[in-house]
C-alpha positions as CSV (number, residue, x, y, z in Angstrom):
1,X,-10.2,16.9,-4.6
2,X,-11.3,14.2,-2.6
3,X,-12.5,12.3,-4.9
4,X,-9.2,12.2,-6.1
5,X,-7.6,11.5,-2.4
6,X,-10.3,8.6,-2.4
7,X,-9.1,7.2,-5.3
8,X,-5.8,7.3,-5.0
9,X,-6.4,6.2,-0.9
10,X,-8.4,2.8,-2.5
11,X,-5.5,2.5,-5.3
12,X,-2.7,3.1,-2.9
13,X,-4.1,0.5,-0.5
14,X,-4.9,-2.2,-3.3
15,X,-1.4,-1.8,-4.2
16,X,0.1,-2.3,-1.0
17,X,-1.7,-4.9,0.1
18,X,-0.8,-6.8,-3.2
19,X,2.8,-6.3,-2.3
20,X,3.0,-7.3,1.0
21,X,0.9,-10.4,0.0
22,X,3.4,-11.5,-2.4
23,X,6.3,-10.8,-0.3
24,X,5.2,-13.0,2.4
25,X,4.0,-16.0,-0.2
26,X,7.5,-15.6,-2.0
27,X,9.3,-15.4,1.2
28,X,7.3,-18.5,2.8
29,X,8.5,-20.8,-0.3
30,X,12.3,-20.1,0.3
31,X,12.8,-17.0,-2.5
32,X,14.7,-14.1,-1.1
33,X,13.9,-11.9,-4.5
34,X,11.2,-11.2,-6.3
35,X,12.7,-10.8,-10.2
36,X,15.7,-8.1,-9.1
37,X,14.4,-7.0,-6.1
38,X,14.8,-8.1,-2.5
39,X,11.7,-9.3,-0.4
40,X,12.6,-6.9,2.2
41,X,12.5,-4.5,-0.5
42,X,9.2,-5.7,-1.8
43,X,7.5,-5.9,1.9
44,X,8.7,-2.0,2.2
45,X,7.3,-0.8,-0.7
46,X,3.5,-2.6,0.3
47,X,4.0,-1.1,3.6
48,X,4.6,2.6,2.7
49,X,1.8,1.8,0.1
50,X,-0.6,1.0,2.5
51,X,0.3,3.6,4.6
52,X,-0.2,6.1,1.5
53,X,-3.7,5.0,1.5
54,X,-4.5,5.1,4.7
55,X,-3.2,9.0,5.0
56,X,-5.2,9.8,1.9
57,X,-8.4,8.5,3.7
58,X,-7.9,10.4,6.9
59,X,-7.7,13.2,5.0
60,X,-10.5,12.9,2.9
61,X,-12.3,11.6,6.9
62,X,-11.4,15.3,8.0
63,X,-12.5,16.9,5.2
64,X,-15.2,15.8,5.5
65,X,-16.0,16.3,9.1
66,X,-15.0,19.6,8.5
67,X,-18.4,20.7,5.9
């Protein structure tokens, strides 16, 4: 199991970061979408991303301080 929480904690967080990244380049050049979606949109989705990832590591953290 926390394997799996790492993974998905490394994933989630590689995501997000990508998102928000591209949000803020697209949005510094002028764009206000990305293809359909809105920047805003875009920036949101990398946020709660990163925040997935960051829960997923604190949990496998109190896991492990738990053993």
């Amino acid at each position: 199991m926390q394997m799996a929480l790492l993974w998905i904690g490394r994933l989630a967080g590689f995501l997000g970061a990508l998102l928000v990244i591209a949000s803020v380049l697209r949005r510094a050049s002028g764009a206000f979408f990305l293809g359909s979606l809105q920047i805003g949109t875009v920036l949101q989705g990398g946020i709660a991303a990163t925040i997935l990832g960051c829960l997923a590591y604190l949990i496998v953290l109190v896991e492990y301080r738990h053993k």
